[in-house]
TORROKOL-976420 format. One line per field, with one value per residue (C-alpha): residue in one letter; z, x, y; residue number from 1. Coordinates in steps of 0.001 Angstrom, whole numbers, always signed. Example, Ala and Ser with C-alpha at 12.3 -4.5 7.8 and 13.67 -1.06 7.14 Angstrom:
<drenlums>
resn	a | s
c3	+7800 | +7140
c1	+12300 | +13670
c2	-4500 | -1060
resi	1 | 2
</drenlums>
This chain:
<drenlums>
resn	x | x | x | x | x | x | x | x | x | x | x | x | x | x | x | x | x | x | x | x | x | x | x | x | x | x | x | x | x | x | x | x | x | x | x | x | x | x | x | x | x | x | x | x | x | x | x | x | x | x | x | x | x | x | x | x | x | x | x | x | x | x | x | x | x | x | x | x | x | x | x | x | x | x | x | x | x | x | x | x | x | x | x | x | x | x | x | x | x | x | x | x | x | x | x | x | x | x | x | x | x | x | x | x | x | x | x | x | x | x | x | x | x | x | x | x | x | x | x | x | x | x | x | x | x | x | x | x | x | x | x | x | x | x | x | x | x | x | x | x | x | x | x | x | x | x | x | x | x | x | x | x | x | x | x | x | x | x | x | x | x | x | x | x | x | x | x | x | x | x | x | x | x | x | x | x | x | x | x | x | x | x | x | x | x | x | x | x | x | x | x | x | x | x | x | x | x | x | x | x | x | x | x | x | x | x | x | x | x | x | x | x | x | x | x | x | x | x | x | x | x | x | x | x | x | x | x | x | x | x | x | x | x | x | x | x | x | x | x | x | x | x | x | x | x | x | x | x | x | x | x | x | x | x | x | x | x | x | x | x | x | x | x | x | x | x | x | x | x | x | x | x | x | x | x | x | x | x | x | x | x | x | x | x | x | x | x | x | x | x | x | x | x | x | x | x | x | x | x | x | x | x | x | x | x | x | x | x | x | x | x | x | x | x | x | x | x | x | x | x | x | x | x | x
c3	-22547 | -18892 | -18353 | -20586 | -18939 | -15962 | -17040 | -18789 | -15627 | -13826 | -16793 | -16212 | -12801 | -12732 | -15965 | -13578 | -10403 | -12715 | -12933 | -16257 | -17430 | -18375 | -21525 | -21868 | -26015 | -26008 | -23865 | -25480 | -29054 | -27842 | -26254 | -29514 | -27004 | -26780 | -24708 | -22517 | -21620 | -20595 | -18580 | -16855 | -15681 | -14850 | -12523 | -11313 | -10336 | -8180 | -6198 | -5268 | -3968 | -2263 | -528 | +426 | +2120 | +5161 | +2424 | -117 | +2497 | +673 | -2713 | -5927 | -9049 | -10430 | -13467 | -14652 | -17211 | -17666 | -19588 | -20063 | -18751 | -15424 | -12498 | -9608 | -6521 | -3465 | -20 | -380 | -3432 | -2312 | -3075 | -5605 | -2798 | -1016 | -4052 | -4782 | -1858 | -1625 | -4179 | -4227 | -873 | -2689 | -5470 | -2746 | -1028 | -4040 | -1857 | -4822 | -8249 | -11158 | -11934 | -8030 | -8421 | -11723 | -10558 | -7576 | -8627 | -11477 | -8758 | -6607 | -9828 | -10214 | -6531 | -7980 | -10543 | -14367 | -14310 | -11372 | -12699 | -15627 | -13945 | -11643 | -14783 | -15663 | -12217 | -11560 | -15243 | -15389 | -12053 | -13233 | -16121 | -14153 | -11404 | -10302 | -7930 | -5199 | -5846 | -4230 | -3641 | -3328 | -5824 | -4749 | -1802 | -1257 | -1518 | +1053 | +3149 | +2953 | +3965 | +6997 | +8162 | +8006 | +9821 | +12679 | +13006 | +13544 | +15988 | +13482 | +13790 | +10153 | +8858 | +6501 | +3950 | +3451 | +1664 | +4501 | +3934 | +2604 | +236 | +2016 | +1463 | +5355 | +6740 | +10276 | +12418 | +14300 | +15701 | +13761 | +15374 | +13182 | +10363 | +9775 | +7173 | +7641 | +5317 | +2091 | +3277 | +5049 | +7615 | +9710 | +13698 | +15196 | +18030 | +18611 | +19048 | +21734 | +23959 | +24658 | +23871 | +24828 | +21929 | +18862 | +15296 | +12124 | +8570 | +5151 | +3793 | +126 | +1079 | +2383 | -285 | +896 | +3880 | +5100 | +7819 | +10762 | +12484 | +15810 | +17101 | +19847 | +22629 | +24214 | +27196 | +24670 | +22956 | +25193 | +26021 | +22181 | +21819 | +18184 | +18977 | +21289 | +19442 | +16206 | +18833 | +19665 | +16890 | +13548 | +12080 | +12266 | +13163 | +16419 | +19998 | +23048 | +24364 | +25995 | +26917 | +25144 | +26416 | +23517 | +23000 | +19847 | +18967 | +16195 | +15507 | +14094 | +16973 | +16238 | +13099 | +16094 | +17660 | +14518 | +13806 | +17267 | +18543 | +22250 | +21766 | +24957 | +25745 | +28888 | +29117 | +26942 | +26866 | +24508 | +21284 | +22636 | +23497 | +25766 | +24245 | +25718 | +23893 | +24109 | +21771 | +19859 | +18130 | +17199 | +13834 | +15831 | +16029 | +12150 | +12218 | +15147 | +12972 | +10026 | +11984 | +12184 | +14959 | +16054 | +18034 | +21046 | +22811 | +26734 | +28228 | +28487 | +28652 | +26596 | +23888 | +23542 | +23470 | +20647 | +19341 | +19886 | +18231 | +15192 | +14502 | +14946 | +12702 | +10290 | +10728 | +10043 | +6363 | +5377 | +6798 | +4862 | +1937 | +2151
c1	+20849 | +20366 | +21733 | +19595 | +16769 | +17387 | +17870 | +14222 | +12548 | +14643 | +13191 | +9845 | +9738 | +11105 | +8479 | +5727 | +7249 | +7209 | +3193 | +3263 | +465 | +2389 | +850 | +1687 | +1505 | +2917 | +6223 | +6314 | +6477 | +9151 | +11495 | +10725 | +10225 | +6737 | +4007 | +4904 | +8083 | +7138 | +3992 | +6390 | +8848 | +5078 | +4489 | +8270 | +7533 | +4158 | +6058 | +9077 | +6560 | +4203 | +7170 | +9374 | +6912 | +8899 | +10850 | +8375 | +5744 | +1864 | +2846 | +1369 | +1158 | -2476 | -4109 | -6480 | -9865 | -10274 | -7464 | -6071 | -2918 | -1172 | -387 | +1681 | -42 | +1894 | +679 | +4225 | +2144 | +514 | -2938 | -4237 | -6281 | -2920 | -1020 | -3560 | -3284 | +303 | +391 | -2628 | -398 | +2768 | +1076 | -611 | +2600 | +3832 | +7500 | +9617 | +10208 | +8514 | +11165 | +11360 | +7537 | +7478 | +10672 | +8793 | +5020 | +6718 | +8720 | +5528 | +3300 | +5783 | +4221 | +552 | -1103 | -902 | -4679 | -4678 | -1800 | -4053 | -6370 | -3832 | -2488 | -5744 | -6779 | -3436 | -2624 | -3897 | -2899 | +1056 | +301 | -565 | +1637 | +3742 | +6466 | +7571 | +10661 | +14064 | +17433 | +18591 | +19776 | +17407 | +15254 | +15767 | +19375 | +19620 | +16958 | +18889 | +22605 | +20812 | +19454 | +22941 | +24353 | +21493 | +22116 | +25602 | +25260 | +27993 | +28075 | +27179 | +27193 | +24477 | +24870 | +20738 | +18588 | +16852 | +12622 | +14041 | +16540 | +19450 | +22462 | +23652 | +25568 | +25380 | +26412 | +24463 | +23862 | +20884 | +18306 | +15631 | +13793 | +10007 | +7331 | +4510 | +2468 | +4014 | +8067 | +10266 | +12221 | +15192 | +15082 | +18558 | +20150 | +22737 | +26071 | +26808 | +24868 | +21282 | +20102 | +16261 | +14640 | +14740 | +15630 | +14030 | +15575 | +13138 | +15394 | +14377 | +16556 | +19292 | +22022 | +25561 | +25989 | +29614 | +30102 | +32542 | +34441 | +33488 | +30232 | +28107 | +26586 | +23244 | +24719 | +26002 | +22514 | +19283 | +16154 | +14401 | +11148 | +10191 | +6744 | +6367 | +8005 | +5816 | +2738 | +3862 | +5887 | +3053 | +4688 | +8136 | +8755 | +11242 | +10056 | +10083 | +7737 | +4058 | +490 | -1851 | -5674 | -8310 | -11998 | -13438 | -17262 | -18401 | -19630 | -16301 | -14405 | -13251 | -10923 | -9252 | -8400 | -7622 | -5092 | -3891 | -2999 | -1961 | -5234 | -8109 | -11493 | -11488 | -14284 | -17559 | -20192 | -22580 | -21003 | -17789 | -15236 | -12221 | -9502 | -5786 | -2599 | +1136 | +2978 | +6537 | +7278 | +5350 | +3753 | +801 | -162 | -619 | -2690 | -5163 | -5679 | -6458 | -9619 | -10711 | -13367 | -14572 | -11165 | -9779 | -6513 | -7005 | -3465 | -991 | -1239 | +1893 | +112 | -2615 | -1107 | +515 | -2247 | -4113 | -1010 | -1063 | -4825 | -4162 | -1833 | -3875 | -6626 | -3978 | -3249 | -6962 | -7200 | -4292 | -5717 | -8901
c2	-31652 | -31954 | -28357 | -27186 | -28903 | -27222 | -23955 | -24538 | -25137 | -21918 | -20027 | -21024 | -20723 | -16970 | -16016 | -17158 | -15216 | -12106 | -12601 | -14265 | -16633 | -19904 | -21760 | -25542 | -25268 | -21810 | -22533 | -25833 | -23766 | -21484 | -23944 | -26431 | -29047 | -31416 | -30530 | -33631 | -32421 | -28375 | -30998 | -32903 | -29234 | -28041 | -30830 | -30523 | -26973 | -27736 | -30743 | -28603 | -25623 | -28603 | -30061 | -26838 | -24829 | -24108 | -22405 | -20984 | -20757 | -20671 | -21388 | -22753 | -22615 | -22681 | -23726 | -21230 | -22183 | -18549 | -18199 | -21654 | -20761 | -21793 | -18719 | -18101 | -17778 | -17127 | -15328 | -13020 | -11492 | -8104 | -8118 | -5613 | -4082 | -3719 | -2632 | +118 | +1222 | +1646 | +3302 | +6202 | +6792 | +6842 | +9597 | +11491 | +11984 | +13897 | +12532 | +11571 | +12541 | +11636 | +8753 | +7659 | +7474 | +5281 | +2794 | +2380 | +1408 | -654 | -2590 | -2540 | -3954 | -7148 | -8573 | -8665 | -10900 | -10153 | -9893 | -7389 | -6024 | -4512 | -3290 | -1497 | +110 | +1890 | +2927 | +4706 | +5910 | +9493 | +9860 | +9719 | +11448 | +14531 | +13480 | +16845 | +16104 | +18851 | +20794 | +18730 | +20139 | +16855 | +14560 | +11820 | +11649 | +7801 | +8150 | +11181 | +8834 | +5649 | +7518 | +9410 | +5808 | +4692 | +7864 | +7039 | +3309 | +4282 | +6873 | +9364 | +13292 | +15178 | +18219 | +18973 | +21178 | +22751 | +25216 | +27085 | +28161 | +31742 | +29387 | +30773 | +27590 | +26926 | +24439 | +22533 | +19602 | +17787 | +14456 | +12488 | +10839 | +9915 | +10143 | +10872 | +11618 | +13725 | +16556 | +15478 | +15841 | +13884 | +15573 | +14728 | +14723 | +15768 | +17494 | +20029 | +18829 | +21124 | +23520 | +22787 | +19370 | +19686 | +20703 | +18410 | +19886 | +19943 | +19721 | +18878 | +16057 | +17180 | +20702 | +18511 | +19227 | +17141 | +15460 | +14773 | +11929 | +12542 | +10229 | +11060 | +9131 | +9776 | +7872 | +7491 | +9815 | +12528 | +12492 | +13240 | +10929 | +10089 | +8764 | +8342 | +7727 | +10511 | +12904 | +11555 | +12164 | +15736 | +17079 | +16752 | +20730 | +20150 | +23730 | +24326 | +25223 | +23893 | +21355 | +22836 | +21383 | +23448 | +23923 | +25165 | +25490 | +24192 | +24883 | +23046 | +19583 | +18021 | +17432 | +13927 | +15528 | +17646 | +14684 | +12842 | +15507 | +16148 | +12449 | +13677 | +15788 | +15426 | +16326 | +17526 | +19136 | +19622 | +22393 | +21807 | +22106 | +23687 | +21322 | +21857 | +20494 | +19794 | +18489 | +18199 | +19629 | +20646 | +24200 | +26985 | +24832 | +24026 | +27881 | +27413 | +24580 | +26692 | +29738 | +27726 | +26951 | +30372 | +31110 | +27220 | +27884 | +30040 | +29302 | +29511 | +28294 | +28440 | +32834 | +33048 | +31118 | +32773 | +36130 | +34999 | +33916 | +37126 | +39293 | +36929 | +37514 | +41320 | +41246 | +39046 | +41905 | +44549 | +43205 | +43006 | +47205 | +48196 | +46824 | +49074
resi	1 | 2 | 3 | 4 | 5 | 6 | 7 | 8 | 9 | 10 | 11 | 12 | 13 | 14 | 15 | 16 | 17 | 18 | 19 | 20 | 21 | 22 | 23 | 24 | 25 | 26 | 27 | 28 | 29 | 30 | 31 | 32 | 33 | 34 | 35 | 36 | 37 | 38 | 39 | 40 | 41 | 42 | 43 | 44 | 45 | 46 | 47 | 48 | 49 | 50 | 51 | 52 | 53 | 54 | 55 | 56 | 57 | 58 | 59 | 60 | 61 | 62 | 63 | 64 | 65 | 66 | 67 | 68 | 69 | 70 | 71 | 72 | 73 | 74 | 75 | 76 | 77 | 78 | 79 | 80 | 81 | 82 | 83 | 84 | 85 | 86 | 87 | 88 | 89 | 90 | 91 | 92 | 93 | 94 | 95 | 96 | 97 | 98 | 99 | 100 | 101 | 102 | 103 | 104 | 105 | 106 | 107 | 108 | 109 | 110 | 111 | 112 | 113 | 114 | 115 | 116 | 117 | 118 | 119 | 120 | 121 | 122 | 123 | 124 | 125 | 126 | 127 | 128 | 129 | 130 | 131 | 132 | 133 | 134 | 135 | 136 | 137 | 138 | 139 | 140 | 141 | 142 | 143 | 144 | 145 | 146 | 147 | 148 | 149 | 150 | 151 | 152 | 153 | 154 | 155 | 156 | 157 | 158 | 159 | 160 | 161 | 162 | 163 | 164 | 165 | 166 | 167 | 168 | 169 | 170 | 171 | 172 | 173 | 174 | 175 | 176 | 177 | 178 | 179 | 180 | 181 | 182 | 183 | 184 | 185 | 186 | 187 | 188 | 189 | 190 | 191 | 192 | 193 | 194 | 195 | 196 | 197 | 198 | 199 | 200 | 201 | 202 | 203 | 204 | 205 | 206 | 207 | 208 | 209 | 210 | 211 | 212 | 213 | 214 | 215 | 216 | 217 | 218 | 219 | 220 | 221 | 222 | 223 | 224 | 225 | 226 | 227 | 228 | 229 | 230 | 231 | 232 | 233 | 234 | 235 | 236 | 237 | 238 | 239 | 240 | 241 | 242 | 243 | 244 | 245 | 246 | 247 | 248 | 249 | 250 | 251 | 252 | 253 | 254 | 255 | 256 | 257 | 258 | 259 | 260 | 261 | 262 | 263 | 264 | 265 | 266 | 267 | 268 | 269 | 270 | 271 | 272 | 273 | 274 | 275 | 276 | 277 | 278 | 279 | 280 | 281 | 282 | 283 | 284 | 285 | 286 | 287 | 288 | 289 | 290 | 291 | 292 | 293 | 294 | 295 | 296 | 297 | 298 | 299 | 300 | 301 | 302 | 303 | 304 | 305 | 306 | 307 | 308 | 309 | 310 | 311 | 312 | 313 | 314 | 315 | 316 | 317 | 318 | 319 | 320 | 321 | 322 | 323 | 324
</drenlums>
C-alpha cells in the first residue's frame, strides 16, 4: 500500500510538471481513492516545494478558482511571452526540417502553462502548416551541429565531405573552430590544416554530408588567433576573403539599419543626408549586401573595392543592354 502511495504522489507531481490542471475529485476518481487522501498527497507536494527551495528554487503549486483545479507554477517555466518568442524565431529561421521544427516547439510547449499552452497552439498553428523548410544535404541539422561541437571542444582534425553552391560533392580537412548562425543557415568556421591560416573558412552545415574524425588534434599554436565575437562582428556573409576596413557614403534617411546590419559599422562623417560610413569586414559577401542598396550607396576605399564595385555594376548594366 505504501508503495503504491508513493508512486501516487510521483504521478501527481510529474502530471502537474507536464502543465496539467490537477483536480482533487477527478484524481481522487481515477486512483479510486477519497478526496481526503489525493488532499493530504496535495498538501505533501506544496510542503516538499516550500521546504526544498534551494533545490526546486520558486516553486508552487497553486490552486486556481478559474478552473477549480490546482497548477504548477515554477520560475524554470518559460513564460508564454518567452515561448512565443522562441519560437516565431525558430519558424523564421526556416533552420530545421519540418519534424526538427515540430519535436522542438512540442518540447518547448511542455515549459509553459496548459492555459498558455492553448493559446500558443493557435497563434503558431497556420504558421507550421505552411511551414517550408530549406533544402538539407544532411541527415539532420542538430545532429551534424551537435558532432561539430564535439569535434571543436576537442580540438580534432575532420574531413568534411560537402555539396559546394554549384552542388559539386567535395571533400576537405580542416581544423573546426566554431559554429554560427546567421541569414537562415548555420555555417561552420574552420581553418586550413596546412598553408595559410589567416583567413577563416566557410561551410553551410545543412551541405555538410559525412564528417570523419581524425585522430590527430590540434593546438592553440597550430590553429591561429579566434575571436568568435569578432569574427561574428566582421564576418555577417560567410563568403571567403581576407579581412579589410571599408569606407562608404550612404544618402538616405535610414542610416541606423546600416549600422544595425553592419555591427563594426561607423559614422565618421555626415553631410547632410549623406553619411560616411566605415566598417571592418570578412570576404567578398559584403559587396552583395552594398549593391542591394542601389544608389543611397558609393564605395570610396579602399580603391580595390570600389573598382570592384564599379566592374560589378557594369556588368549589372551589361545584362539589362543585352536584353534590349
Amino acid at each position: 500500500m505504501e508503495n503504491t502511495k508513493q508512486e501516487r504522489l510521483l504521478e501527481i507531481f510529474f502530471r502537474a510538471l507536464r502543465g496539467e490542471g490537477l483536480s482533487v475529485q477527478k484524481l481522487a476518481d481515477e486512483y479510486e481513492v477519497s478526496t481526503k487522501s489525493i488532499g493530504r498527497n496535495i498538501s505533501d507536494l506544496k510542503t516538499f516545494l516550500a521546504e526544498h527551495r534551494e533545490l526546486v528554487g520558486n516553486t508552487e503549486l497553486k490552486y486556481s478558482n478559474q478552473d477549480k483545479n490546482y497548477h504548477l507554477y515554477m520560475d524554470e517555466f518559460l513564460t508564454a511571452a518567452e515561448l512565443f518568442a522562441l519560437t516565431e524565431v525558430i519558424i523564421g529561421a526556416r533552420a530545421f526540417s519540418r519534424e526538427e521544427l515540430l519535436t522542438l516547439t512540442n518540447k518547448l510547449k511542455r515549459f509553459t502553462t496548459a492555459a498558455d499552452r492553448q493559446i500558443l497552439n493557435d497563434l503558431i498553428r497556420k504558421e507550421l502548416y505552411h511551414y517550408t523548410e530549406i533544402r538539407h544535404d544532411c541527415d539532420s541539422v542538430q545532429q551534424m551541429l551537435w558532432k561539430l561541437a564535439i569535434c571543436i571542444t576537442e580540438k580534432r582534425e575532420i574531413t568534411i565531405e560537402y555539396y559546394r553552391a554549384d552542388r559539386t560533392r567535395k571533400a576537405r580537412r580542416i581544423r573546426p573552430a566554431s559554429v554560427m548562425f546567421t541569414d537562415n543557415f548555420f555555417y561552420l568556421i574552420a581553418f586550413n590544416t596546412e598553408g595559410t591560416q589567416d583567413k577563416p573558412l566557410y561551410f553551410r552545415i545543412d551541405r555538410i554530408k559525412y564528417i570523419t574524425e581524425h585522430r590527430r588534434k590540434f593546438t592553440l599554436d597550430d590553429a591561429p588567433d579566434f575571436d568568435e565575437g569578432l569574427l561574428r562582428q566582421r564576418s555577417l556573409f560567410m563568403w571567403p576573403g581576407k579581412l579589410r576596413t571599408i569606407r562608404f557614403e550612404f544618402t538616405g534617411s535610414a542610416i541606423q539599419a546600416v549600422l544595425d546590419k553592419l555591427p563594426t559599422a561607423k559614422v565618421i562623417e555626415r553631410n547632410g543626408r549623406t553619411y560616411t560610413v566605415e566598417a571592418d569586414v570578412y570576404g567578398d559577401g559584403i559587396k552583395m549586401w552594398l549593391l542591394s542598396q542601389g544608389r543611397r550607396i558609393k564605395v570610396i576605399a579602399p580603391e580595390d573595392f570600389a573598382e570592384e564595385m564599379k566592374m560589378e555594376i557594369s556588368k549589372m548594366n551589361a545584362n539589362y543592354m543585352e536584353s534590349k
